[in-house]
N, C-alpha and C positions, 0 to 999 in steps of 0.2 A: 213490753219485752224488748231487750237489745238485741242489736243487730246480730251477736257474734251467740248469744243464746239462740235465738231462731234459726242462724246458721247451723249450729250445733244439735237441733230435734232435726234439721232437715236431711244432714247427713245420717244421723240415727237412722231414720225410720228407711231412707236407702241402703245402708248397710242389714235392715231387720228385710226389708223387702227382699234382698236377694239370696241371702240363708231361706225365706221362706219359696224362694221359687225351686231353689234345689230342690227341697227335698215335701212341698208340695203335692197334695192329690185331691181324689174325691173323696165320697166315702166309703166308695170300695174299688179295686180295678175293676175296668173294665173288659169284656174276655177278648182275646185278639180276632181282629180286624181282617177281612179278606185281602187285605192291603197290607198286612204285616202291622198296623199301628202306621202308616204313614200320615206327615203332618200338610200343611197345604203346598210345600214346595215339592210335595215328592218321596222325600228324604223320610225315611223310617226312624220314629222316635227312640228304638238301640237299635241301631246297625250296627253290622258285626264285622266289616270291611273296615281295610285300614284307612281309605277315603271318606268313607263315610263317617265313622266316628269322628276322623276333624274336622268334616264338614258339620257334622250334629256338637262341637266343642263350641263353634261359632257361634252356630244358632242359639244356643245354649246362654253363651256371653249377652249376645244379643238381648235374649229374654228379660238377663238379670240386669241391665240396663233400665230396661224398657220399665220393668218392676219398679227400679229405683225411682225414676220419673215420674210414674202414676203415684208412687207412696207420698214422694216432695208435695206433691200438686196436691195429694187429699189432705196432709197434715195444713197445707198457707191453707185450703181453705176453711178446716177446720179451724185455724189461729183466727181465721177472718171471721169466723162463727156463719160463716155459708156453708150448711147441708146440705143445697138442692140440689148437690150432683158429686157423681164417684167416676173418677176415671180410672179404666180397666182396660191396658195396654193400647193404650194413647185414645181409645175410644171414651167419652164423656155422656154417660146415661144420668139423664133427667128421673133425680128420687121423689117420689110422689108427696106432696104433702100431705104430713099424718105418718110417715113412715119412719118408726122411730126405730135408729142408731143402735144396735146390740153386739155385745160383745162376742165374736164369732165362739162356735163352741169347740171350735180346735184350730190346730195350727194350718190344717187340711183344707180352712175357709178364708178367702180373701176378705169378706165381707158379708156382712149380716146385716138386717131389719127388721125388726118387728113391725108387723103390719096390723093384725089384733090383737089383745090379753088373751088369755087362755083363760077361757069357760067352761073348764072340765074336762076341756077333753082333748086340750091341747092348744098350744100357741100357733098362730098363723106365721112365718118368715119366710123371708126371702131370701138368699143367698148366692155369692160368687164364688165361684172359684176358676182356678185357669192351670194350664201344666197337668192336662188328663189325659194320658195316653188312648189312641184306638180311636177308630175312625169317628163320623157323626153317628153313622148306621149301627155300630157296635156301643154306643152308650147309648142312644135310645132303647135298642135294644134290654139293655142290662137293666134300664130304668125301668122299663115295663115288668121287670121280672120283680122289682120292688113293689108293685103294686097289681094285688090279685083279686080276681071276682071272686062273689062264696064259695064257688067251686073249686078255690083254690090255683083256678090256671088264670095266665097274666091276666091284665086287662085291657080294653078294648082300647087303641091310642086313635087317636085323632091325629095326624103326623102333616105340618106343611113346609114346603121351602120355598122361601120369597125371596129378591134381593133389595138391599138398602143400602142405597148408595155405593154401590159396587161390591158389597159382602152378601157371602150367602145366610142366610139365617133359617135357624133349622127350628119350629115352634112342636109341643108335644102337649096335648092334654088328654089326661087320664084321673078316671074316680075310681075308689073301692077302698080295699083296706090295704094302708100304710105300713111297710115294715123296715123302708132302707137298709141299714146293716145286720140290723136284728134278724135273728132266727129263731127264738124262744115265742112261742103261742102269744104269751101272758103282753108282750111288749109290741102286738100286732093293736095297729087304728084302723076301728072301721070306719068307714063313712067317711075317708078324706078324700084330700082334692091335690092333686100333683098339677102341674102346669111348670112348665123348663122350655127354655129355647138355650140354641148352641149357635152365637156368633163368631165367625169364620175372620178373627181378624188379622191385617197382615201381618201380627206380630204370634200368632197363635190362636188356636179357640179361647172362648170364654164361655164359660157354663153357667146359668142365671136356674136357680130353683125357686119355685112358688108352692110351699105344701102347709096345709093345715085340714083344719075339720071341713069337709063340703062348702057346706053353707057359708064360710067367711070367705072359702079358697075362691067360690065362684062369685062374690062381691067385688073383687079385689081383682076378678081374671083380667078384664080390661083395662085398669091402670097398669097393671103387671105387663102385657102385650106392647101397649103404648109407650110403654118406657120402654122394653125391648128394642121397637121398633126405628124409635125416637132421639136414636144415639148420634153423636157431633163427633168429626174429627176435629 
């Protein structure tokens, strides 16, 4: 490939990287924060002040910067045919071999993995995303409401906070049945396995998800953690 062609995807994918930070999410909001939705400096993700809105213009700039940089770095190493690692606002997380590349299933995912096939009853992945408004405490929260015992009420989280290397990292494991955005009966999984951590980085969170059938989800918990944990500046 020429210099001015590789030039040319590396601009691309920063120019796609920052239309995608605008307008960016999870897969569903999360509900507001006793904090208003404030991010780690402080600063509330829509303030309504005329300071703060330009103060949140920056931060904002700042973000789609940072976006474009992470995009650059994963397309060279993609040209370079190295998949062992995805950087996610200048943080660089070790992908487990065996973790195979998928095409995220909306514009809403920075990043996708397949981890297992799906055996009936659904695919094992991984996924990123970053640009999610509301505290740590308010999307665990909302995550739990994803995932309910028989009885229909959330389920039990396992909830920890560690730090690595100066960041706070927020870990959640949770079993039962599956529904994310869904609300129709018919499109609820039982028997799966959720596992997500939320790293606190200087540049904003990053939201890492681990969901599939039980039994694959909790094969895979430990490399999932490991790599959480395992991230380079």
């Amino acid at each position: 490939m020429t210099t001015s062609r590789f030039a040319g995807r590396i601009a691309g994918a920063w120019l796609l990287a920052a239309a995608l930070t605008l307008t960016g999410c999870d897969d569903s909001s999360p509900p507001p924060s006793a904090t208003g939705g404030q991010g780690l400096s402080g600063l509330s993700e829509q303030p309504t002040s005329l300071a703060g809105r330009s103060a949140a213009t920056g931060r904002d700039a700042a973000r789609r910067i940072t976006a474009g940089q992470d995009a650059a770095s994963n397309l060279a190493d993609e040209l370079r045919g190295d998949a062992s690692g995805l950087t996610v606002n200048n943080l660089r997380f070790p992908i487990p071999s065996g973790w195979e590349k998928a095409e995220p299933a909306s514009r809403m995912q920075l990043a996708a993995f397949r981890v297992s096939a799906d055996e009936g009853k659904g695919e094992t992945q991984v996924v990123f995303f970053t640009n999610i408004g509301g505290s740590a405490a308010s999307n665990i929260e909302r995550w739990r409401l994803q995932v309910t015992k028989p009885d229909g009420q959330p389920a039990d989280a396992k909830v920890e906070r560690i730090t690595v290397r100066g960041l706070d990292v927020h870990t959640v494991a949770m079993n039962g049945t599956y529904a994310g955005m869904a609300t129709a009966v018919t499109t609820r999984m039982p028997d799966y396995g959720f596992r997500a951590a939320i790293v606190e980085s200087k540049s904003g969170p990053i939201f890492i998800r681990l969901t599939g059938p039980r039994p694959r989800v909790e094969e895979s918990e430990r490399a999932f953690f490991d790599m959480v944990k395992n991230f380079s500046e």
